[in-house]
C-alpha positions as CSV (number, residue, x, y, z in Angstrom):
1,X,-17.4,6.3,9.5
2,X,-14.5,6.2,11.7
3,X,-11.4,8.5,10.9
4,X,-8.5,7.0,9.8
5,X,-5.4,6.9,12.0
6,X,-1.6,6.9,10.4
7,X,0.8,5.8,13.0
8,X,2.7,9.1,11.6
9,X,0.7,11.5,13.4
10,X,1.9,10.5,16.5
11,X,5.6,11.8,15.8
12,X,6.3,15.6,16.2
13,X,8.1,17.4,14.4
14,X,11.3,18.0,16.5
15,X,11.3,13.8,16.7
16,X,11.2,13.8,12.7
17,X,14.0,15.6,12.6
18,X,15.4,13.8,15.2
19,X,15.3,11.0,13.2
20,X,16.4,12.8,9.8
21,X,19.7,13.7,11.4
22,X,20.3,10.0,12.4
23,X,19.8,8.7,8.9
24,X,21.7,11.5,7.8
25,X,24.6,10.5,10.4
26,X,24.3,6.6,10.4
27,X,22.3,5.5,7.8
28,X,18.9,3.6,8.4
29,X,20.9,1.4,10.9
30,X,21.3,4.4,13.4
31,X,17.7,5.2,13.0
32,X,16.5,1.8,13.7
33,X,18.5,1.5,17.0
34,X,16.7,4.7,17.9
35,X,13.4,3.3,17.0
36,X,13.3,0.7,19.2
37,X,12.9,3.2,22.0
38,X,10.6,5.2,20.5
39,X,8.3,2.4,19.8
40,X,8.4,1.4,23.2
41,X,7.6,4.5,24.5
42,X,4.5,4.8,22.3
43,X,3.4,1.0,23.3
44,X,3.8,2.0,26.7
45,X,2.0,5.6,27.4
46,X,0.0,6.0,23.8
47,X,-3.5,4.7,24.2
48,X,-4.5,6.3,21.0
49,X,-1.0,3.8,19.2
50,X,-2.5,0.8,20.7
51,X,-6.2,1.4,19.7
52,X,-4.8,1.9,15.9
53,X,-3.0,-1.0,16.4
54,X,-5.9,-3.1,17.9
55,X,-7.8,-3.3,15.0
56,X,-5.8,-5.8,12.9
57,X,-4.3,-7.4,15.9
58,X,-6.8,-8.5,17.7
59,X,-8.6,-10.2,14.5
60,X,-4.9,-11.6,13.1
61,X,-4.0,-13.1,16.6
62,X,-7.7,-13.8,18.0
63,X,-6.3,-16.2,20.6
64,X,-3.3,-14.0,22.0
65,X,-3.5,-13.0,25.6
66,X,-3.0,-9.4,26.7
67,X,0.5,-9.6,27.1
68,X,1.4,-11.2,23.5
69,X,-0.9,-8.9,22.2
70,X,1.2,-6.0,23.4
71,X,4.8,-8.2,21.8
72,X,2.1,-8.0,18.3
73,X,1.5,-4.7,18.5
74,X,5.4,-3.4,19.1
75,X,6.1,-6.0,16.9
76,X,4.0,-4.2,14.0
77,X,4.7,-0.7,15.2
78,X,8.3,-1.4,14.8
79,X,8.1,-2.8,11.2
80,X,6.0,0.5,10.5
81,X,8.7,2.5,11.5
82,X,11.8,0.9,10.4
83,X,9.4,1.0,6.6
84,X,9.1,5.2,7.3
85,X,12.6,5.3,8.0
86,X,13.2,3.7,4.8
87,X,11.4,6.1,2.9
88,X,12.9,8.9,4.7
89,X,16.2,7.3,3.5
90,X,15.1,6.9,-0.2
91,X,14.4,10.7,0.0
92,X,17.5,11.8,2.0
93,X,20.3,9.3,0.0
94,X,18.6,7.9,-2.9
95,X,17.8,4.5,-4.4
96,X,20.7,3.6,-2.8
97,X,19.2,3.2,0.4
98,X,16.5,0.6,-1.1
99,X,17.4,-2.4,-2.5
100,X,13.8,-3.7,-4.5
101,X,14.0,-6.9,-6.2
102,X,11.3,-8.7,-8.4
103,X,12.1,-12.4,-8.5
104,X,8.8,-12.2,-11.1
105,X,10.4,-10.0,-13.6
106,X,9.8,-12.6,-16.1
107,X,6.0,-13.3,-16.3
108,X,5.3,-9.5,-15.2
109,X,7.5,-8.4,-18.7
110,X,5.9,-11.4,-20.9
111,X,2.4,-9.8,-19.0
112,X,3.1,-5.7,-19.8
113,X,4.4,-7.1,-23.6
114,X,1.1,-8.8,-24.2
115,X,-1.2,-6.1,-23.2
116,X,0.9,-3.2,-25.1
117,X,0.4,-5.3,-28.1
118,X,-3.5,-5.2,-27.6
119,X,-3.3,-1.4,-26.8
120,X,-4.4,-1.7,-23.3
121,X,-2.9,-0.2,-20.1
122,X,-2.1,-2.3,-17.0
123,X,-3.9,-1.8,-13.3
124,X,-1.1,-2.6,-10.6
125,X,-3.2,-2.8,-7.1
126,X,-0.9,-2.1,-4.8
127,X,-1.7,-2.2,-0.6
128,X,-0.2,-0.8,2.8
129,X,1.9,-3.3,2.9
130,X,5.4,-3.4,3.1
131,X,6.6,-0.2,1.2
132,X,5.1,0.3,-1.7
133,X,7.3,3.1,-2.9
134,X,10.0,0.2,-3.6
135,X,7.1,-1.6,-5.7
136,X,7.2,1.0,-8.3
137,X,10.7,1.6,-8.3
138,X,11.2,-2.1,-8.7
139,X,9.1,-2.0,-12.2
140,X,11.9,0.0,-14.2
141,X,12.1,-2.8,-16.6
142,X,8.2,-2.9,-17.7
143,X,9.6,0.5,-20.1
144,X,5.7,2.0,-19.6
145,X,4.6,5.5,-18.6
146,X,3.4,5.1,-14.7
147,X,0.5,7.2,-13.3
148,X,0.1,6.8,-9.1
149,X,-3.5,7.6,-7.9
150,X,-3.3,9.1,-4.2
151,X,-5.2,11.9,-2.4
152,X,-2.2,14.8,-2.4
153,X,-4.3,16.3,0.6
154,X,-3.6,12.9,2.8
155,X,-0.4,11.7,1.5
156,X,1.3,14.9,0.5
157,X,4.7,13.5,2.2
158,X,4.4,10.9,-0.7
159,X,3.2,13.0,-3.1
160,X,6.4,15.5,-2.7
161,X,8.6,12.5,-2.2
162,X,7.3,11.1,-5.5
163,X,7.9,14.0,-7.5
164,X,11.2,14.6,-6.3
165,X,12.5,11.2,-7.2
166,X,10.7,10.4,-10.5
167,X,9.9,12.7,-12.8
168,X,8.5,9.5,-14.9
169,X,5.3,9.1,-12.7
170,X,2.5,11.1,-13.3
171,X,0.2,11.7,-9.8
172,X,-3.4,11.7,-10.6
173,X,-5.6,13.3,-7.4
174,X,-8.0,11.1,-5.9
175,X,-9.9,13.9,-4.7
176,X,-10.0,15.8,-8.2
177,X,-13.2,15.5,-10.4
178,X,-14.7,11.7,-10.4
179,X,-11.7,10.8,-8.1
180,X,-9.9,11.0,-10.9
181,X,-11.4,8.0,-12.9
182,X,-11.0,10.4,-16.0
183,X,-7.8,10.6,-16.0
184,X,-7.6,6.7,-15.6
185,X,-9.4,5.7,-18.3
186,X,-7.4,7.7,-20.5
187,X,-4.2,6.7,-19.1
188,X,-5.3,3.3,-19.5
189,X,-6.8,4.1,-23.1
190,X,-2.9,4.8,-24.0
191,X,-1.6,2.1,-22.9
192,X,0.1,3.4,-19.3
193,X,0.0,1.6,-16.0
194,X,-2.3,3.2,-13.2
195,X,-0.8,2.3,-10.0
196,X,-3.4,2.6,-7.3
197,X,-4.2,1.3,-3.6
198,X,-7.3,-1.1,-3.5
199,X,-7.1,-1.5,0.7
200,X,-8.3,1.5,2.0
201,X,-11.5,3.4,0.8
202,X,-12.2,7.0,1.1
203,X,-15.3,8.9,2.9
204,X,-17.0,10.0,-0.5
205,X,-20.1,8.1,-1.9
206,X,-20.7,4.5,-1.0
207,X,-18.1,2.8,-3.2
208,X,-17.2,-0.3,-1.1
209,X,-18.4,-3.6,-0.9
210,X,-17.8,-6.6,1.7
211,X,-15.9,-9.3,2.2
212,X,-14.4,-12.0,4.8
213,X,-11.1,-10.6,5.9
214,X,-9.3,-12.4,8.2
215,X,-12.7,-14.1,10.1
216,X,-14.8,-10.7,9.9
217,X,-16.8,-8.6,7.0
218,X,-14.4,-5.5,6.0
219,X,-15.1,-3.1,3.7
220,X,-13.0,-2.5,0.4
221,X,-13.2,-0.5,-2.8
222,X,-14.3,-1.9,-5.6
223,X,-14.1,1.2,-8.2
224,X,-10.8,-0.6,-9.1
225,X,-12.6,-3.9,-10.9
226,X,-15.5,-1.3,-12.5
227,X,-12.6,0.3,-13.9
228,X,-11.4,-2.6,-15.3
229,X,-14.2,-4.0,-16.3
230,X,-14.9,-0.4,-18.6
231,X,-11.2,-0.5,-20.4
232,X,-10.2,-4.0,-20.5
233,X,-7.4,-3.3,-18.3
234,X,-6.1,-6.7,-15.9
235,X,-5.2,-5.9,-12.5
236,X,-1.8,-7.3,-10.9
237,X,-1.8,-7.3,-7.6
238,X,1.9,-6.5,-6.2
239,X,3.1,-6.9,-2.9
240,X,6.5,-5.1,-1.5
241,X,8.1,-6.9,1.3
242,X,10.7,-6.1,3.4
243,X,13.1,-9.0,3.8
244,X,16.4,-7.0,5.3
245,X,17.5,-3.9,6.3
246,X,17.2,-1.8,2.6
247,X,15.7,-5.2,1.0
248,X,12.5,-5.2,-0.3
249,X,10.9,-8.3,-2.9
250,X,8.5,-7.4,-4.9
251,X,6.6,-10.3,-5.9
252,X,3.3,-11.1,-8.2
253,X,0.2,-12.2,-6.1
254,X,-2.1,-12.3,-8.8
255,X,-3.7,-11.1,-12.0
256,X,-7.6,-10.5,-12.0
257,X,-8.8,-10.2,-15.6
258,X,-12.2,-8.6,-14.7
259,X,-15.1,-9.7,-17.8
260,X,-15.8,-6.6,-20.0
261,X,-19.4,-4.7,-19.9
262,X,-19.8,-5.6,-16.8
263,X,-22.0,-2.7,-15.5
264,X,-22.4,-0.5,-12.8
265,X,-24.6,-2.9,-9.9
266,X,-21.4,-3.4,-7.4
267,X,-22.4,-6.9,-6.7
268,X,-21.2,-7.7,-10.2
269,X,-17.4,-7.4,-8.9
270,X,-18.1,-9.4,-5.6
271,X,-16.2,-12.4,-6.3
272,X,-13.0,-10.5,-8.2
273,X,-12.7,-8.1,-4.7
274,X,-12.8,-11.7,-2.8
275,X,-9.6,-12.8,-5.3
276,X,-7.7,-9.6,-3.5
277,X,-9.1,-9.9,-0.6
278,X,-7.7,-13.6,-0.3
279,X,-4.5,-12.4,-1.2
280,X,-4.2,-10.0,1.6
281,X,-5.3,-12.2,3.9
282,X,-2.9,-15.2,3.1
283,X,0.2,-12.6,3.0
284,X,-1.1,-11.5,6.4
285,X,-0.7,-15.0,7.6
286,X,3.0,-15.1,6.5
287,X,3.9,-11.5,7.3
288,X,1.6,-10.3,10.2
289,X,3.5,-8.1,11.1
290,X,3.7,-6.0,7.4
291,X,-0.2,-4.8,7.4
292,X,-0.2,-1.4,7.9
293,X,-3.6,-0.4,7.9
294,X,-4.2,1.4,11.6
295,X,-8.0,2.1,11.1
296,X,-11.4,-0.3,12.0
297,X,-11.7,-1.3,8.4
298,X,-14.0,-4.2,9.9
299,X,-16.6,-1.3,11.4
300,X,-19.4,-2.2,8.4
């Protein structure tokens, strides 16, 4: 299986800082303006950017010549960055440097009040796009204890970010015992929201399954619908996307309510994956340039 590539490798960390200082000294606005360089740099003289890149544009913009694939790819490089520096703000200045809003706060409340009443936790399946830090920060008003699922040993930048501004969300490891489905089904058992990623799959076990992703067979997880399927849990699927400069929307995609008992044979959750999997692909289609997954997902 191919190693995963995160467009964040490719920064040092003298440029980090680099950048740190601007948001420190002019706000996400002075970082952008230095992005744009820095971007172009990497599009120009990074072979190793543009092969990360490749995957998902070449398969979202089959038609493009060479040239407007390179405008795609510094097109989605940019938005990449300019959501890093956002999170670098959040953790330098605070929620005031992210403006999340859910224009479905009402059927998401009416959804969280129906489920605590039948004592059962909520999934919300959230994806690299956008900037899914502002997803959960945008659910204050669901007033239910929050537990994120991420591997601390990849994401540890989130991971400390996370605990430094929420001491509300509980981090469960995904490389901890059962990839942490214990601690799921309990959480879910008492009535808490597991937030958890259900684009990207890890190297252990065989726990994907396929499906038609924009024209091609990718793999996906599908621990996520077993899960669901074992507690009772429904999944929403959230997606966080940037709409200004510190705006984010956080809207409601979908709800899979995944039958009960449903077993272990993976093909049983075929056609609940291909409800996500639809929803990716059609906000793909709006926002191509918001997909941040740099890594030949399609490679099956």
């Amino acid at each position: 299986m191919e190693k995963k590539t995160s467009l964040r490798k490719f920064g040092t960390d003298i440029g980090i800082k680099i950048f740190y200082g601007f948001i420190r000294m002019g706000g996400q606005r002075a970082a952008y303006g230095l992005l744009y360089f820095v971007v172009f740099y990497y599009l120009i003289f990074s072979a190793k950017a543009r092969e990360s890149a490749s995957h998902y544009i070449s398969r979202r913009f089959p038609d493009a010549s060479s040239p407007m694939r390179l405008v795609h790819t510094y097109k989605l490089i940019l938005n990449l960055g300019q959501v890093l520096i956002d999170s670098a703000a959040l953790s330098i200045k605070g929620t005031s440097a992210m403006n999340p809003t859910c224009p479905d706060k009402e059927p998401l409340t009416q959804l969280f009040n129906d489920t605590r009443k039948q004592q059962k936790g909520v999934i919300l399946m959230i994806s690299h796009v956008g900037c899914w830090q502002s997803a959960l920060s945008a659910l204050n008003f669901i007033h239910m204890p929050l537990n994120m699922l991420m591997q601390i040993s990849q994401d540890h930048n989130n991971y400390h970010l996370l605990k430094q501004k929420s001491s509300t969300i509980k981090v469960i490891d995904a490389d901890g015992f059962l990839g942490g489905s214990v601690e799921i089904i309990s959480a879910l058992g008492k009535g808490e929201g597991v937030a958890m990623m259900g684009d990207r799959i890890s190297n252990k076990g065989d726990n994907t399954l396929k499906a038609k992703f924009l024209g091609q067979e990718a793999r996906f997880p599908y621990g996520i619908f077993r899960i669901a399927s074992a507690t009772g849990a429904p999944i929403v699927v959230l997606f966080a996307r940037k709409c200004g400069r510190a705006d984010y929307k956080v809207e409601l995609a979908r709800v899979i309510r995944v039958p009960r008992g449903l077993g272990r044979k993976k093909e049983s959750y075929q056609e609940f994956l291909e409800i996500y999997v639809s929803a990716i692909e059609l906000y793909c289609k709006k926002f191509p340039y918001q997909f941040f997954n740099f890594y030949n997902m399609w490679e099956v």
